[in-house]
C-alpha positions in Angstrom: 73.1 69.5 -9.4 69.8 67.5 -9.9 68.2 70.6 -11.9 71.3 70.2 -14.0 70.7 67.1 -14.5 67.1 67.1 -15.1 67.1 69.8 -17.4 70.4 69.0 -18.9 68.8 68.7 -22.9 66.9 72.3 -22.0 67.6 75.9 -21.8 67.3 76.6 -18.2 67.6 79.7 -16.1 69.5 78.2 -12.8 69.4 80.7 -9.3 71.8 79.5 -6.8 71.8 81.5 -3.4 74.5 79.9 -1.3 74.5 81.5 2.2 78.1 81.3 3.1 79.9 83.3 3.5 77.7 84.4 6.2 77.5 84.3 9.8 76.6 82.4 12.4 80.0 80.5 11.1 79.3 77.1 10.7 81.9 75.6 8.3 82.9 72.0 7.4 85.7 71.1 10.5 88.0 70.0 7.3 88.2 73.4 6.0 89.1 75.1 9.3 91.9 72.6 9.8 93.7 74.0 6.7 94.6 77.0 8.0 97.1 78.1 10.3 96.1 77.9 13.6 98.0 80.9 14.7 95.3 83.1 13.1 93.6 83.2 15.6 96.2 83.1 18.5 95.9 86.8 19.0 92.3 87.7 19.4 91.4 83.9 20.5 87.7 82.6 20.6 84.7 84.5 19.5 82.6 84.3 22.3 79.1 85.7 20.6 79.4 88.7 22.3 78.7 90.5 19.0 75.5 88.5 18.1 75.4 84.6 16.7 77.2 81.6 17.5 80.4 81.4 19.2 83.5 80.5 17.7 86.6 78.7 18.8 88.7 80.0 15.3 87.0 82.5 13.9 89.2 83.9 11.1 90.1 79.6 9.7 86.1 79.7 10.3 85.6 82.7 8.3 88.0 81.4 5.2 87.2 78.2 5.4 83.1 79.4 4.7 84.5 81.1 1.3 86.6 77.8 0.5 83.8 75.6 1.2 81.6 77.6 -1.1 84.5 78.0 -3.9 84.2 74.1 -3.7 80.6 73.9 -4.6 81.0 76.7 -6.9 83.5 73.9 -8.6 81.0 71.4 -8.3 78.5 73.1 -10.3 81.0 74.1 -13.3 82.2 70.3 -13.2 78.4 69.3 -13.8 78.1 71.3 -16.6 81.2 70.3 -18.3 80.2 66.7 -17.8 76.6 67.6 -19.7 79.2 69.3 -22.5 77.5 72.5 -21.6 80.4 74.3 -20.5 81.0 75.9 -23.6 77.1 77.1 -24.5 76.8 78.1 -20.8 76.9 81.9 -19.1 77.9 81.8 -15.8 77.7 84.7 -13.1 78.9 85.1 -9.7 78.4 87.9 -7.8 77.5 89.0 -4.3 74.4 91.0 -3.2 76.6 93.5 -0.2 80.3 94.1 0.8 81.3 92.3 4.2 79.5 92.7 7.6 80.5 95.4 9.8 81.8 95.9 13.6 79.6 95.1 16.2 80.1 95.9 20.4 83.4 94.0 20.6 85.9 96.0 18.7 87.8 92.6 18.2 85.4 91.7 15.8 82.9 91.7 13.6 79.2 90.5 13.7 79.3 86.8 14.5 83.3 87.0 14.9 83.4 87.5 11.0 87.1 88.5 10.1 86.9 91.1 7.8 89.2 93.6 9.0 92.1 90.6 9.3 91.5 89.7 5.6 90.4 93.2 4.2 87.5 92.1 2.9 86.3 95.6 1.9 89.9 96.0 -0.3 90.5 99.3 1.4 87.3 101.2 0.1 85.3 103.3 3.1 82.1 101.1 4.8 80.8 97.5 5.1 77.2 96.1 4.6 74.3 97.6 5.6 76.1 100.8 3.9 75.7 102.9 0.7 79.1 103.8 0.7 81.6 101.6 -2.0 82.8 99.1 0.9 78.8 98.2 1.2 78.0 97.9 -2.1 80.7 97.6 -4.6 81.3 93.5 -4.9 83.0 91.3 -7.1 81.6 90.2 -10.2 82.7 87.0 -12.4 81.1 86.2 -15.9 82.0 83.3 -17.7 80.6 83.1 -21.2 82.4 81.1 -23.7 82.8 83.2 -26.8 81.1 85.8 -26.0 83.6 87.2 -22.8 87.3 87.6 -23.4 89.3 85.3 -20.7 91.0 87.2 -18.2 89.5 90.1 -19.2 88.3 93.1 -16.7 86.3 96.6 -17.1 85.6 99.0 -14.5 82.2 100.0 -15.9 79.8 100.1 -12.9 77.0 98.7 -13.1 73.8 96.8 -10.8 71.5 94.5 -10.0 69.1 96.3 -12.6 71.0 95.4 -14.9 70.9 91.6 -15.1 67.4 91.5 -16.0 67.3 93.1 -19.5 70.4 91.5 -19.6 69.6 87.7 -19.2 66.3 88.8 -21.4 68.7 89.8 -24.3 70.3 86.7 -24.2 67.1 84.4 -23.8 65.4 86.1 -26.9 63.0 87.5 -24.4 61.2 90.8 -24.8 61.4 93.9 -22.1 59.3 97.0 -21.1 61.1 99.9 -22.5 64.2 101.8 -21.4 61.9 104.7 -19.8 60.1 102.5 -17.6 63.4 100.0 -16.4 65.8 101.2 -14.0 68.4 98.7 -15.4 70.0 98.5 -19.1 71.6 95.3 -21.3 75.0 94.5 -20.3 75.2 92.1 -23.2 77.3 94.5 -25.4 79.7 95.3 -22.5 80.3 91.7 -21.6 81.4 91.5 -25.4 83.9 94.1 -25.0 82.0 97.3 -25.9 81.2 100.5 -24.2 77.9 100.5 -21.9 75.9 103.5 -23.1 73.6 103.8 -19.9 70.7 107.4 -20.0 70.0 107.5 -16.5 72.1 107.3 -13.2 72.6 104.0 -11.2 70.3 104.3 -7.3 70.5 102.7 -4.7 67.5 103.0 -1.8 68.4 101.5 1.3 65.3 102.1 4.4 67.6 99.9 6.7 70.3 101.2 9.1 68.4 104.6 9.4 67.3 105.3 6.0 69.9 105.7 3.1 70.8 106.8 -0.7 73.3 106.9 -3.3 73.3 108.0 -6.4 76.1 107.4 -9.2 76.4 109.1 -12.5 79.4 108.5 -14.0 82.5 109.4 -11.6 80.2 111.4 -9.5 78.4 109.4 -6.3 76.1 111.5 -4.1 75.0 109.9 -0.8 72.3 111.1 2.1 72.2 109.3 4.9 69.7 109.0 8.4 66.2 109.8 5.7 64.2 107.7 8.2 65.3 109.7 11.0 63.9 113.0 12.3 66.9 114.9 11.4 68.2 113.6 7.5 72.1 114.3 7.2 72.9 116.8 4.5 74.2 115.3 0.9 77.9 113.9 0.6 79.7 114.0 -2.8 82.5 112.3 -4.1 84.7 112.0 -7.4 85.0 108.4 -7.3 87.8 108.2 -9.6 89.8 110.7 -8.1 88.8 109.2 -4.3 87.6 105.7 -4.5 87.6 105.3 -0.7 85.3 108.4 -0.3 87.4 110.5 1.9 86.7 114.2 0.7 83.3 115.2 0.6 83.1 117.9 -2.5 79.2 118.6 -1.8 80.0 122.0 -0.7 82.3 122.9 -3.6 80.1 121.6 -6.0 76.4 121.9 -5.4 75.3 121.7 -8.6 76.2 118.3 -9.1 74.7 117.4 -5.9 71.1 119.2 -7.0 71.4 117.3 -10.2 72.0 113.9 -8.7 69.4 114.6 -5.8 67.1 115.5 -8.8 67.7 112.2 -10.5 66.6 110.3 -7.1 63.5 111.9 -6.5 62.1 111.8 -9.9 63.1 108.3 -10.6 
């Protein structure tokens, strides 16, 4: 809030990382005593038997950490509106990975994290630490006064590549060329037209045994275990046919997979 107020008469460029929601849960007491205390009746305390700090509530804990951060996200939009920069002002929230994942107690997740109670994956197959669409597919909100329709969605994928020609575009800054970005301008699409993109979206993940996906248009290839003595064979899936990646169509078609496996190791 002070670099918004310091730089208020400026152009500024303004990274905010909050950390919640993220474990070990450690949430204002006021937000945990909004929600219904028998959430957590059932499975009780979170002990830290799945790494972190205990918990006595861990699923109030784990929505009041997104309700405390929705707050400050508030904060920050009513600073700008009291500057009268709301409306000359692009605003982007987004996430970096889907929800944690299960840990030695089946009861929950790392650091008692309650993202099977609230579904925190919406249904789609893996959490974080995975290449699969519950690990990286995550919300993203743009608010840009006359430039993005209000209320307005697309289902255009798209990546962390992309922000940086992006934000560039906007700026008036300059860019290396196409051939030597992994990322394209999502100005266009934010505007409401089609993103022409010449090369398929990657993803290169050496944690959690060594992992890849590749996405070119419907079609999402993934290896797995690359780190590891014996790699597991390529998965392929139609994600608009089978968003939560259930039916593995490498063997049916392998030209697809040669294709996208081509496009990873010559990027």
């Amino acid at each position: 809030l002070r670099f918004i107020d310091v730089n208020k008469a400026k152009p500024f460029f303004l990274y905010c990382p909050f950390v919640d929601p993220h474990v070990a849960m450690q949430p204002p007491q006021e937000w945990i005593d909004r929600y219904p205390q028998d959430w957590d009746a059932q499975n009780g305390p979170y002990r830290g038997d799945n790494g972190y700090l205990p918990h006595p509530r861990p699923r109030a804990a784990y929505a009041a950490m997104i309700s405390d951060m929705d707050e400050h996200v508030g904060t920050v939009l009513k600073r700008l509106k009291r500057h009268g920069l709301e409306e000359n002002t692009i605003v982007i929230f987004t996430s970096d990975n889907g929800p944690t994942h299960g840990g030695r107690n089946p009861k929950f997740h790392i650091g008692g994290a309650a993202c099977t109670f609230f579904k925190s994956n919406g249904g789609l197959n893996g959490f974080k630490g995975s290449c699969y669409e519950g690990g990286i597919r995550v919300p993203c909100l743009v608010r840009w006064p006359g430039k993005v329709t209000p209320g307005s969605t697309t289902d255009t994928p798209s990546y962390f590549p992309d922000w940086f020609p992006t934000l560039a575009e906007i700026a008036g800054g300059s860019v290396p060329t196409s051939q030597t970005l992994d990322g394209v301008s999502l100005v266009g699409l934010l505007e409401g037209e089609p993103l022409k993109r010449n090369k398929p979206l990657i993803w290169n993940f050496n944690g959690y045994g060594g992992q890849v996906a590749v996405r070119d248009g419907d079609w999402k290839a993934i290896r797995q275990s690359l780190m590891r003595k014996q790699p597991e064979p390529w998965q392929l899936y139609n994600l608009k046919d089978d968003p939560g990646e259930a039916k593995n169509l490498a063997e049916q078609h392998p030209e697809i997979v040669q294709r996208l496996e081509q496009a990873f190791v010559s990027a």
